[in-house]
PLY file of the C-alpha trace (Angstrom):
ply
format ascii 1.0
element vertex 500
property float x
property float y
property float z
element edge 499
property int vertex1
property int vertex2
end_header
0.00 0.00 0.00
1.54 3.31 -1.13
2.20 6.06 1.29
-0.59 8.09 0.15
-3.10 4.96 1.07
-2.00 4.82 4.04
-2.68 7.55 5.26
-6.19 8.04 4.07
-7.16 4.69 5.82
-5.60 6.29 8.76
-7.82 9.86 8.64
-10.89 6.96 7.94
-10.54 5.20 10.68
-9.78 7.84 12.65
-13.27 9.88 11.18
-15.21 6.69 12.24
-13.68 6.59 15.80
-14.92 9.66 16.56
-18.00 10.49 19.17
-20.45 12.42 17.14
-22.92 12.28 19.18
-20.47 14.24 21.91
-19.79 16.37 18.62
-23.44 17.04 18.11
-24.17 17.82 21.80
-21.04 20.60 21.79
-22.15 22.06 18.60
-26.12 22.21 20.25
-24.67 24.00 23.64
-22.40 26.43 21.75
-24.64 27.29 19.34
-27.53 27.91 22.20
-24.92 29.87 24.17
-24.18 32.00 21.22
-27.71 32.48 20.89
-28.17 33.56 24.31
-25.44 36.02 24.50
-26.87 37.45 21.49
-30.63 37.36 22.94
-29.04 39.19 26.23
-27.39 41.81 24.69
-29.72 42.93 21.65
-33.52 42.02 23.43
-35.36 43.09 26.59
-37.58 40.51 26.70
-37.27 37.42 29.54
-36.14 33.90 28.74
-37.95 30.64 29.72
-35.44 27.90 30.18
-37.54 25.41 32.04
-37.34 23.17 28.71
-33.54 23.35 28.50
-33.17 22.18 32.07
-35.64 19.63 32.29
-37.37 21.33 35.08
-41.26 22.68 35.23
-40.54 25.90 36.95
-38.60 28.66 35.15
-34.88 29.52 37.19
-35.92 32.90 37.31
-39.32 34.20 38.99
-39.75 38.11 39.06
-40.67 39.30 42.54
-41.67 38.02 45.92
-43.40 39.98 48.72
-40.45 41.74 50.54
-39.75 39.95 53.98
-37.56 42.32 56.01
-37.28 46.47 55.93
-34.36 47.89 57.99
-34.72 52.15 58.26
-33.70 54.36 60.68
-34.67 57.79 61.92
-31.85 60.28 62.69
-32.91 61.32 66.11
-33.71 64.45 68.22
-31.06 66.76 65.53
-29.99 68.95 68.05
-28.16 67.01 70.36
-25.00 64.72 70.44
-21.91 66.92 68.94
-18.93 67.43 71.98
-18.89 70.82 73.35
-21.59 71.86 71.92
-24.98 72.81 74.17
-27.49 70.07 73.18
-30.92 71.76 72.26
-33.80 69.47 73.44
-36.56 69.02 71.08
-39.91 66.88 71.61
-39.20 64.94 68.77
-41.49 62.20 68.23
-41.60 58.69 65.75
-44.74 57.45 64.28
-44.40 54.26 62.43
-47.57 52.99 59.88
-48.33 49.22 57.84
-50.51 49.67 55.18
-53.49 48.10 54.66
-53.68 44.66 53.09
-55.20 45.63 49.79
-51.58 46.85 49.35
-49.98 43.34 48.97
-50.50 41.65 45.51
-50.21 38.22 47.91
-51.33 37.27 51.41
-48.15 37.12 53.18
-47.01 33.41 54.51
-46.71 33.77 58.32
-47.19 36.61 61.21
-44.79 39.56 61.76
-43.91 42.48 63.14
-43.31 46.45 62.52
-40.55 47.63 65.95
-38.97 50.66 66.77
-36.61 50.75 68.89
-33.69 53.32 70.07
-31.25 53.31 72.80
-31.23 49.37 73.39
-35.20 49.73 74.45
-38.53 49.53 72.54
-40.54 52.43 71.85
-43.29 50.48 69.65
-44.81 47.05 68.05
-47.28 46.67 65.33
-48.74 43.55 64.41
-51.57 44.42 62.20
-52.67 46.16 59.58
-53.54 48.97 59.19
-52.09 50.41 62.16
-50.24 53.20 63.11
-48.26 54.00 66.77
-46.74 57.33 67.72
-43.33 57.09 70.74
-41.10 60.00 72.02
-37.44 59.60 70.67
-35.03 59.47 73.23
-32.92 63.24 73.99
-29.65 61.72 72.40
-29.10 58.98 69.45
-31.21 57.39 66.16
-34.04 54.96 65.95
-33.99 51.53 64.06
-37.36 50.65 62.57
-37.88 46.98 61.41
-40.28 45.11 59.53
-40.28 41.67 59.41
-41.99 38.89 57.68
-46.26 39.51 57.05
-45.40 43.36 58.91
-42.25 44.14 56.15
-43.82 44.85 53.04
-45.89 48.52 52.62
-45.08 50.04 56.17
-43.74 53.73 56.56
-41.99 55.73 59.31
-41.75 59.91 60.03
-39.91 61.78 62.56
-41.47 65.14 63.66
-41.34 67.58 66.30
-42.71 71.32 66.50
-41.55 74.28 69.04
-42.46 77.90 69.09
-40.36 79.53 71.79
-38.40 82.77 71.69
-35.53 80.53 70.25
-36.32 77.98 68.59
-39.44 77.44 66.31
-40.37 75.33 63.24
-42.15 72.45 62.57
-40.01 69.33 61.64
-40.86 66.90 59.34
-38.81 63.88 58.03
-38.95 60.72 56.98
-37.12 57.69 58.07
-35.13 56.14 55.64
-32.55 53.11 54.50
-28.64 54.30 53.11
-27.69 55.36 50.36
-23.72 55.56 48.99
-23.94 59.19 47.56
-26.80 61.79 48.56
-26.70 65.68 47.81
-28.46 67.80 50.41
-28.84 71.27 50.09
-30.12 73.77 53.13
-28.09 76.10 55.24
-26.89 79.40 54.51
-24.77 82.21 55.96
-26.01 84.80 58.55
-25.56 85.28 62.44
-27.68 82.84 64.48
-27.87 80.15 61.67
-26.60 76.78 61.84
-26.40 73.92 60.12
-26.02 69.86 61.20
-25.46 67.09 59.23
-26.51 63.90 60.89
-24.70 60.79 59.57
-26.91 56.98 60.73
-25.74 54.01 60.21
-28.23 51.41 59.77
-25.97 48.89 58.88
-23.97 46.14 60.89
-20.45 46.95 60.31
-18.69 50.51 60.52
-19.11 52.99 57.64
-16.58 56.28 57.02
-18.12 58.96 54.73
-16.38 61.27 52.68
-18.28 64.79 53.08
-17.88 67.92 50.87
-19.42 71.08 51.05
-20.21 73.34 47.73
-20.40 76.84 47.45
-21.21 79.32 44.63
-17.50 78.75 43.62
-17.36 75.24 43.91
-15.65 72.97 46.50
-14.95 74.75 49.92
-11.63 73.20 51.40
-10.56 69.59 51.84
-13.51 66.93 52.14
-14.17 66.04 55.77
-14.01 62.09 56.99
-16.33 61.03 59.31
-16.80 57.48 60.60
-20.41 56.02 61.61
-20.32 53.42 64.39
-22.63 50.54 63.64
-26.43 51.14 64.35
-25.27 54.99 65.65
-24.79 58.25 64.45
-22.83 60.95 63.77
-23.06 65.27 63.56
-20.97 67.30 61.75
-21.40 71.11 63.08
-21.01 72.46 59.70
-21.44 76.47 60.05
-18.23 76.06 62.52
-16.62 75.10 59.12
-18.54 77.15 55.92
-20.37 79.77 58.37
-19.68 82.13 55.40
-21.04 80.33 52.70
-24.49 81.44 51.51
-25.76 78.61 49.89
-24.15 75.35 50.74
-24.64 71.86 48.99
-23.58 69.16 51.12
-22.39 65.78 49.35
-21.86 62.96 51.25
-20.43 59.23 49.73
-19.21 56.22 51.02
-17.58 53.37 49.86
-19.54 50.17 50.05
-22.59 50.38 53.01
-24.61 53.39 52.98
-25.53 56.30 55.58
-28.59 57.94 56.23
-28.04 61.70 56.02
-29.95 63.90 57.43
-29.20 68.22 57.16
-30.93 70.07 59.91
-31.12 73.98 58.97
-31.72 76.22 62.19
-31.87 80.32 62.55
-32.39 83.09 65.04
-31.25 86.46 64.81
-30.34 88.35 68.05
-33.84 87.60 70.30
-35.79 86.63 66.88
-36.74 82.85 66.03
-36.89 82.68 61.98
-37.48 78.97 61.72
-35.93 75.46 61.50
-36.63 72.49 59.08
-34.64 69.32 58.54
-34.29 68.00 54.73
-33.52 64.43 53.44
-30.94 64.10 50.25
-32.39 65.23 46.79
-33.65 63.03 43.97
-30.32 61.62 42.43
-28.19 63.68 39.92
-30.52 63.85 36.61
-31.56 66.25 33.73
-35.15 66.70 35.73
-35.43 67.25 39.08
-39.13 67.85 40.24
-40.07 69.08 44.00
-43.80 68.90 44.42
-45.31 70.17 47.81
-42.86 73.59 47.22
-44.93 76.14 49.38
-45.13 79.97 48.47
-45.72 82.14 51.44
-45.18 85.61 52.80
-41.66 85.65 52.81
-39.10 85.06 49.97
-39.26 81.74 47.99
-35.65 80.58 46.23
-34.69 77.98 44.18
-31.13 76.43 44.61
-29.46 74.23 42.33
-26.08 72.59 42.22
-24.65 71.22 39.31
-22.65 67.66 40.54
-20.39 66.82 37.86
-17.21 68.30 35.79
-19.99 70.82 33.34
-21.87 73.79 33.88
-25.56 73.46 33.95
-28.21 75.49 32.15
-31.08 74.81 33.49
-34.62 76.08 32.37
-37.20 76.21 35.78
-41.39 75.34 35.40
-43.93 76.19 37.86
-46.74 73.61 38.11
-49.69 74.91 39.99
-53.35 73.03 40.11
-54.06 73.67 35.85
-51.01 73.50 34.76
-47.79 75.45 34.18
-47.45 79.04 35.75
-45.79 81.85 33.98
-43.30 82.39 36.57
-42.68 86.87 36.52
-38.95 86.65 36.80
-36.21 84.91 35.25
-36.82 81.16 34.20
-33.12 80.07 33.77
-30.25 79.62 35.73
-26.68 78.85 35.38
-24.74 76.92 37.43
-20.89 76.34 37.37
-19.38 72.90 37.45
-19.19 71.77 40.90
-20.74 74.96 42.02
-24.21 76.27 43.52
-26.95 78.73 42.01
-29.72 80.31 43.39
-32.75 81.90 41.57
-35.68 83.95 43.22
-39.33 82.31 42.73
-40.68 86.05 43.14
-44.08 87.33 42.03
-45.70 84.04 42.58
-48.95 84.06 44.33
-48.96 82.23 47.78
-49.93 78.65 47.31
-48.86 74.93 46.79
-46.95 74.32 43.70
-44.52 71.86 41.88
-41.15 73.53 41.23
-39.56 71.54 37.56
-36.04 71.93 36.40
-34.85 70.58 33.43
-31.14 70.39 32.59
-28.28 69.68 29.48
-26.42 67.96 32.74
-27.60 66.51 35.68
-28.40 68.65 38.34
-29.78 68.53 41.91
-32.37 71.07 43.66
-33.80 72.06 46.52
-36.58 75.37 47.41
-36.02 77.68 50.61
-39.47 79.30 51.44
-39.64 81.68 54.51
-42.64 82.69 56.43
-42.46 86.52 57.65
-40.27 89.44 56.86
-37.16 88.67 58.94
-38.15 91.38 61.61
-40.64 89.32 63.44
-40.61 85.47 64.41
-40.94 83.76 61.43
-40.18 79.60 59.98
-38.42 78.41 56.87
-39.02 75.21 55.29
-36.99 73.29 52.77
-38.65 71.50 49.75
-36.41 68.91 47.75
-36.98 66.85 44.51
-37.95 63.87 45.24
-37.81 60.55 42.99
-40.68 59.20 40.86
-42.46 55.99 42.39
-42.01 53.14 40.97
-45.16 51.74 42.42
-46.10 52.36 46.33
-45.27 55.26 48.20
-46.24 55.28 51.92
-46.32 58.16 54.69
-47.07 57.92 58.14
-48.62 61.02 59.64
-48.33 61.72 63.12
-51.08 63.38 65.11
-49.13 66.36 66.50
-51.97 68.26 67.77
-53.04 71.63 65.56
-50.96 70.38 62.20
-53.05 70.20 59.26
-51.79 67.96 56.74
-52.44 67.54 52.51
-50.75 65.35 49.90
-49.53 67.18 46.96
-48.87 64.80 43.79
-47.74 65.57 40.18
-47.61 63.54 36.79
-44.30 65.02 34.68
-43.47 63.81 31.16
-46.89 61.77 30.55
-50.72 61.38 32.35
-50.65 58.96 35.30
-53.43 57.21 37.44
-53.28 56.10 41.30
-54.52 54.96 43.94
-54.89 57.08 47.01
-55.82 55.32 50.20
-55.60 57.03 53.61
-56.18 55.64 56.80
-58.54 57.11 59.80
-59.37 55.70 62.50
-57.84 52.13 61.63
-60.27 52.24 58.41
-58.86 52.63 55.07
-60.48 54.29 51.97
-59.53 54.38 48.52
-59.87 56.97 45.88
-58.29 56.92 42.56
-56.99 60.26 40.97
-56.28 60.77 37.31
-53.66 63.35 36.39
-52.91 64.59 32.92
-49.04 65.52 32.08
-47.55 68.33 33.94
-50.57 68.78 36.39
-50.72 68.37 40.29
-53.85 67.98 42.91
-54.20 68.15 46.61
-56.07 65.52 48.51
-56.88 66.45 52.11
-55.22 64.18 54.60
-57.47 65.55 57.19
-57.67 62.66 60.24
-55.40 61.02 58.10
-52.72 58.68 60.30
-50.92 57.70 57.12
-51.27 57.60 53.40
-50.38 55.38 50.61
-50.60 55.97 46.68
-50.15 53.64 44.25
-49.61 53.96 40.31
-51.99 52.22 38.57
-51.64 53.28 34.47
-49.95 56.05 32.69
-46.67 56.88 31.24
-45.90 59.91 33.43
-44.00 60.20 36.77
-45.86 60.56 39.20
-44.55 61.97 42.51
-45.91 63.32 45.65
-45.20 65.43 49.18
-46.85 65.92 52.24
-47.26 69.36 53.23
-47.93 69.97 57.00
-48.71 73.38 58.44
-49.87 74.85 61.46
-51.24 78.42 62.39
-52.20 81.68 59.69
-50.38 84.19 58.98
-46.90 85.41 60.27
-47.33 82.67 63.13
-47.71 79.61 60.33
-44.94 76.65 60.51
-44.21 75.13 57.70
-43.14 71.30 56.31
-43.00 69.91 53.12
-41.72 66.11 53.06
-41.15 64.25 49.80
-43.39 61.08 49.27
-40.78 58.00 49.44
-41.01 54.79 48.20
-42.63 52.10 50.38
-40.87 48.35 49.47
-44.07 45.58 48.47
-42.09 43.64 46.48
-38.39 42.26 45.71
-36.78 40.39 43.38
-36.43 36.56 44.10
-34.20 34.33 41.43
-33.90 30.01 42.09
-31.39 28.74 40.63
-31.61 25.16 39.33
-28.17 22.55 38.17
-27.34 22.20 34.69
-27.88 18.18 33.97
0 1
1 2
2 3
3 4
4 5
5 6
6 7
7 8
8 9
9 10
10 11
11 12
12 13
13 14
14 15
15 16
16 17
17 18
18 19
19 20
20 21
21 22
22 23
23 24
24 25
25 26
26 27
27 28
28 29
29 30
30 31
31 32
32 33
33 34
34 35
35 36
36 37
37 38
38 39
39 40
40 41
41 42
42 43
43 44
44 45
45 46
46 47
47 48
48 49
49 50
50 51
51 52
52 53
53 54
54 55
55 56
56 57
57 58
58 59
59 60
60 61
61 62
62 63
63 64
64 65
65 66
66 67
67 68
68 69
69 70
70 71
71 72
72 73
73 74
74 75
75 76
76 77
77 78
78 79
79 80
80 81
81 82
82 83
83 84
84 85
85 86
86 87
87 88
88 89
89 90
90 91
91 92
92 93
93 94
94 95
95 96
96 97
97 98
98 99
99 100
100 101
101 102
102 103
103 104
104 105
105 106
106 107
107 108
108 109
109 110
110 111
111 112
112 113
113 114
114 115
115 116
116 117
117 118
118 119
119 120
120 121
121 122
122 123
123 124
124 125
125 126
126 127
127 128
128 129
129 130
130 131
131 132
132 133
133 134
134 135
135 136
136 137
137 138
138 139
139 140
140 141
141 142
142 143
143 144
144 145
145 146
146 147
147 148
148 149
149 150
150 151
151 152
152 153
153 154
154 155
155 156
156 157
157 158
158 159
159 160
160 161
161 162
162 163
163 164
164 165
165 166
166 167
167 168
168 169
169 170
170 171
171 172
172 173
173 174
174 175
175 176
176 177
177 178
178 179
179 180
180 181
181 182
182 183
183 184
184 185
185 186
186 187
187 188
188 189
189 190
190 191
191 192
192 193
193 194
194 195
195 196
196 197
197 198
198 199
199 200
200 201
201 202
202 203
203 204
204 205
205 206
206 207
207 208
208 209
209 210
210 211
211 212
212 213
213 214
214 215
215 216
216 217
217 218
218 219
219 220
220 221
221 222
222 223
223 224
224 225
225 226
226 227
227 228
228 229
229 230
230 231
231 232
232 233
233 234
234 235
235 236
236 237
237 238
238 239
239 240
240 241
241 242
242 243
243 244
244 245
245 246
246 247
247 248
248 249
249 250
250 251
251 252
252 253
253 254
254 255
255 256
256 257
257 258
258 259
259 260
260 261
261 262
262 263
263 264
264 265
265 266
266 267
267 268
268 269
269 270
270 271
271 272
272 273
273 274
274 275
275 276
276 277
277 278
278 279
279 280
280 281
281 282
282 283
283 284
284 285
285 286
286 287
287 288
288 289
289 290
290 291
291 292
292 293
293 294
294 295
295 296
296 297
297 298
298 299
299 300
300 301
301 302
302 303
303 304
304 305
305 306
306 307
307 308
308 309
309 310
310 311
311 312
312 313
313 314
314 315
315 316
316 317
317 318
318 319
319 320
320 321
321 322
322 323
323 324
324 325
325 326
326 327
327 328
328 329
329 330
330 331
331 332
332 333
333 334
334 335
335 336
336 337
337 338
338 339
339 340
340 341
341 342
342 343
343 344
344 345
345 346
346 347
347 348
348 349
349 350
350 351
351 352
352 353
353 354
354 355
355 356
356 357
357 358
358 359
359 360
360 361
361 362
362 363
363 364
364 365
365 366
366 367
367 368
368 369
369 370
370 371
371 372
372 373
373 374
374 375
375 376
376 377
377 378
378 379
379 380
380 381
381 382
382 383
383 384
384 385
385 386
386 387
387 388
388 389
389 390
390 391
391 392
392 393
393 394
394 395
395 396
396 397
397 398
398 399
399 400
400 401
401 402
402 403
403 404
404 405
405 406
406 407
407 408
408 409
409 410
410 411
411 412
412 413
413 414
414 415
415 416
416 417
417 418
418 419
419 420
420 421
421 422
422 423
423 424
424 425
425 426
426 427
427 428
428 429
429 430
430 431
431 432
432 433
433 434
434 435
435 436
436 437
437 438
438 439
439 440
440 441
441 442
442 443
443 444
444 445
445 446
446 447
447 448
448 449
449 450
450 451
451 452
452 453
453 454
454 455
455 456
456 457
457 458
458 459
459 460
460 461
461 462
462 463
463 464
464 465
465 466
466 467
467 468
468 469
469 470
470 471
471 472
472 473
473 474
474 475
475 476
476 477
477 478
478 479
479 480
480 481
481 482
482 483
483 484
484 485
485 486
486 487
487 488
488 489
489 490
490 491
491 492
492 493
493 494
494 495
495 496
496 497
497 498
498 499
């Protein structure tokens, strides 16, 4: 046999030694890979591989009713920083679960809604609807945990009001989970005024934030450190650092766990009380930032913006009142310097309840001062921040401090939205549903109200809401406006099931 034979009856009988039905099976798995790489990265639509696996159940399910919610509430905000005089407030918690029509499932065993603070408990739920109002302790946060049936849909506030020769304001905040990077803008120069920054850690393990102040030039000075003991707290005195600066913007990131951060903004001048309010962090960084519940009164009314990243920011500012947009009588855009504040007068505005838009060419964060009084007399200020759109429940509890009138403010941006609006009274809950066409807001009296849920039903607008609180007429009224956060229902649950 020549050479050449030989060596094609070698390739044959190699050819027929071969597994091809080990060939086949590679060829079926890489091309199905292929395919799914492909799927991933060009569609948005889900994959069932239940058939691939052999299993009857897909590996992937979408959500599950959530079964634990850790927040935490910063604590009486004028207490707790070394050498300072603590100033005692009657701050008070009132935590709220929603009613059951809330839960797209019945949840599978009992539960339980605590707050407690200082190694104690202040309060229990273990129903629903139900809402319970504590005293905070003088000194140090509160933890507020839901658990199993009581975790999904429940909602937490801090509030306290004083009107005293030196101190006065009405205090409104909700309790919240961390966050890694939050932008929080009150404070501003002026004898008397101060400003704290309360730092919580809700987490298990120490946390160190990185926290930087912003001016109308940009960065002031080197970024302060501050470390968060687990389950504690932490004040930064920050007027004893930017007491000059007239309209600070206070960022505050961490690497890994998250802080809740908290900016309490307080002023008297000589013998004269001219308010206090406490503000949560903005929306995040975007090209629109909307603050619904922003209040117009008989003082001044401005709009500050800071502009995060490495580009100016112009930004074009809408007025939203009950039919629509309102011509606003002065100037409509503002520009902001990279890494730097602005500030823009909301004069000529009629007093009233609006929603304050901005839209952006760069991402931008805002917040609304609004003053009651002339300065002379006693007066309040109260803080009004954008808040984020809900993605599908947002939950308030209201407490019943005694003369405070409360309303919830909500807006549809960008598109028409429908919801569900169900407060709770006297352990009863009632359901309305309010249609809202693009770029329009409406009240709905929270009256008796111990907390209040909404729900988007339909639409392809953002919708987005505040509670406004007040209290008193006049030059006497005290102010809050407190955005309407997101209340967890739901979370994502995957299984995960062995290749054969």
């Amino acid at each position: 046999m020549s050479a050449l034979r030989r060596a094609g009856a070698r390739t044959t009988a190699a050819v027929r030694a071969v597994n091809w039905a080990g060939v086949a099976r590679v060829a079926v798995v890489a091309g199905a890979a292929a395919a799914l790489v492909h799927v991933a990265t060009t569609q948005s639509f889900g994959l069932d591989l239940a058939a691939a696996v052999g299993e009857d159940e897909a590996p992937v399910t979408a959500t599950a009713l959530t079964t634990r919610v850790n927040q935490v509430c910063s604590g009486a905000e004028l207490s707790g920083i070394d050498g300072v005089p603590d100033v005692a407030v009657p701050a008070t918690v009132t935590a709220a679960s929603g009613p059951a029509d809330l839960l797209p499932a019945t949840p599978p065993s009992q539960g339980s809604l605590d707050v407690t603070a200082d190694g104690g408990e202040l309060l229990s739920l273990d129903t629903r609807p139900a809402t319970a109002t504590k005293p905070l302790p003088a000194k140090g946060p509160a933890r507020v945990t839901g658990s199993a049936a009581l975790a999904p849909a429940v909602a937490a506030t801090q509030e306290w009001t004083l009107d005293t020769k030196d101190l006065r304001g009405l205090v409104s905040v909700p309790c919240g989970t961390g966050a890694t990077d939050q932008w929080l803008l009150a404070g501003g120069a002026g004898p008397g005024r101060q400003e704290r920054l309360v730092l919580t850690n809700p987490g298990a393990n120490p946390v160190t934030a990185e926290v930087e102040v912003h001016g109308a030039r940009g960065l002031l000075g080197d970024p302060v450190n501050q470390t968060v003991a687990p389950g504690g707290r932490a004040t930064v005195l920050l007027d004893a650092r930017y007491g000059s600066e007239e309209t600070p913007a206070v960022h505050v990131s961490t690497d890994g766990a998250g802080l809740h951060a908290t900016l309490t903004d307080t002023w008297i001048t000589g013998s004269t009380a001219l308010g206090a309010d406490t503000t949560t962090a903005a929306a995040a960084p975007s090209t629109t930032q909307v603050l619904p519940g922003t209040i117009v009164d008989t003082g001044p009314a401005t709009l500050r913006v800071a502009a995060p990243g490495e580009q100016g920011a112009v930004v074009r500012v809408d007025v939203i009142g009950r039919s629509g947009f309102v011509e606003l009588p002065g100037e409509s855009v503002v520009s902001v310097d990279a890494g730097a504040v602005a500030e823009l007068p909301l004069a000529g505005l009629p007093e009233g309840t609006y929603t304050v838009v901005l839209r952006s060419d760069v991402p931008v964060v805002g917040s609304v001062l609004t003053r009651v009084g002339d300065g002379k007399a006693p007066g309040e200020l109260a803080w009004t921040t954008s808040a984020p759109a809900l993605p599908a429940t947002g939950g308030a509890a209201l407490p019943p401090t005694a003369g405070v009138g409360r309303s919830l403010q909500l807006v549809s941006t960008d598109g028409s939205s429908t919801a569900e609006v169900t407060t709770v009274v006297d352990g009863t809950a009632a359901t309305r549903v309010v249609s809202l066409l693009s770029e329009r807001m409406t009240a709905v009296d929270l009256a008796g109200a111990s907390s209040v849920w909404v729900r988007k039903t339909s639409g392809s607008g953002e919708l987005r809401g505040a509670v406004v609180s007040s209290s008193g007429t006049g030059a006497t009224r005290l102010l809050s406006s407190m955005p309407l956060e997101d209340s967890a229902v739901s979370s994502p649950v995957s299984r995960a099931f062995p290749l054969p």
